[in-house]
C-alpha positions in Angstrom: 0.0 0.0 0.0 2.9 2.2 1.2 4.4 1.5 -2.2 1.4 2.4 -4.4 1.1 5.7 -2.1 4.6 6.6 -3.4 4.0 6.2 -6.7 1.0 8.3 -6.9 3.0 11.0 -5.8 5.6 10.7 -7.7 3.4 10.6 -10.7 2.2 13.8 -9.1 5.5 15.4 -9.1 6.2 14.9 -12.9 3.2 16.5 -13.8 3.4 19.1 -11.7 7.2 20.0 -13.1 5.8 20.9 -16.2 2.3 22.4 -15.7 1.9 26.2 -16.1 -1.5 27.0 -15.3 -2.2 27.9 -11.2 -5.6 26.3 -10.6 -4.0 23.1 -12.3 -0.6 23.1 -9.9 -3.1 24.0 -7.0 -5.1 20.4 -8.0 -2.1 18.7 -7.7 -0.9 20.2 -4.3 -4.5 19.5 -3.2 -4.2 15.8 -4.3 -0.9 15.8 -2.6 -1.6 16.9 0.9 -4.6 13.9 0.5 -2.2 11.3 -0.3 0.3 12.5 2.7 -2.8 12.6 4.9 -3.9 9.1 3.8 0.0 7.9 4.1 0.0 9.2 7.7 -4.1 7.5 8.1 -2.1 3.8 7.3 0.7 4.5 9.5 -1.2 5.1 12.5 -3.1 2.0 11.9 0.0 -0.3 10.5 2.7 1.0 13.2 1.8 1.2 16.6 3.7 4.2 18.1 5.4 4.0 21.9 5.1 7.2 23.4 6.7 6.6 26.6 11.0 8.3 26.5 10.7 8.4 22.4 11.3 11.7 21.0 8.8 13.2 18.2 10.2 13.6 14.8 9.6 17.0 13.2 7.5 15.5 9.6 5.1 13.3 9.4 6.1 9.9 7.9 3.5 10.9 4.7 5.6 14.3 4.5 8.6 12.6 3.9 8.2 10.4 1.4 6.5 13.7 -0.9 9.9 15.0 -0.2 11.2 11.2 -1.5 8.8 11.6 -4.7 9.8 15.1 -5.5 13.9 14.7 -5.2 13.0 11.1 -7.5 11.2 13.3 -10.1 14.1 15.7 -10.1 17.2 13.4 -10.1 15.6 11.7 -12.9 14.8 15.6 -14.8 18.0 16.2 -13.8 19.3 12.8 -16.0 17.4 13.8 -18.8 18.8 17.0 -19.2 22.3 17.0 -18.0 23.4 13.5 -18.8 24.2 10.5 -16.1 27.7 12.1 -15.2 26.9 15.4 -14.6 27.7 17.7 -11.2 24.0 18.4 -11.4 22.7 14.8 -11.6 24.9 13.7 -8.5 23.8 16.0 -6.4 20.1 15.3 -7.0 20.6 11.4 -6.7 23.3 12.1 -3.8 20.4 14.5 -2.1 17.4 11.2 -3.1 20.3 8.7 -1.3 20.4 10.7 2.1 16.8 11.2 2.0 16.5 7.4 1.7 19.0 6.7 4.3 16.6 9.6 6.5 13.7 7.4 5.9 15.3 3.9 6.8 16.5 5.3 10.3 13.4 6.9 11.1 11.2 3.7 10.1 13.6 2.0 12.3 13.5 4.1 15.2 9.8 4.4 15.4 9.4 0.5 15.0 11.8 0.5 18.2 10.0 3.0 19.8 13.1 5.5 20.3 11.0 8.0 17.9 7.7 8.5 17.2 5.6 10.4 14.4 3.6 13.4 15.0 -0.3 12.8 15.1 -1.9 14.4 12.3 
């Protein structure tokens, strides 16, 4: 489910990188902030959450992986138009990796109970 959630805003992001008109890029944000929502509805259900000595984390889990989808949709812009061994295309997937590496830890910690999410 988590999986499908991800790709729908990803799918999100591309089309929002090359839409001009306001009211359409506002759709899209709308659509977004459901999907975080709805992200952050299954992790409250999926993942029990300790409370007790486990520090809050400042995003929700549904906010992080947006930020995942949009640095995906840019490191892969970033392919298409500078080439695979372009300055420009490492930093994005360099920027995707510690993102990734942001969202294993915090998955881990909260599954531990040394962090939990905020409730939305």
């Amino acid at each position: 489910m988590l999986l499908r959630f991800a790709h729908a805003l990803v799918e999100l992001h591309k089309r929002r990188a090359h839409v001009r008109d306001m009211a359409e890029v506002a759709e899209i944000d709308c659509r977004r902030t459901e999907l975080v929502d709805e992200i952050n509805d299954w992790i409250t259900r999926k993942m029990p959450q300790h409370r007790n000595g486990a520090s809050l984390h400042t995003e929700s889990l549904g906010a992080v992986i947006d930020r995942m989808a949009h640095s995906w949709v840019a490191a892969n812009q970033a392919i298409e138009a500078d080439g695979v061994r372009s300055d420009r295309t490492h930093r994005h997937w360099y920027h995707l990796a510690e993102l990734v590496d942001g969202y294993t830890d915090l998955i881990a910690e909260v599954a531990v109970g040394r962090r939990r999410l905020p409730v939305q």
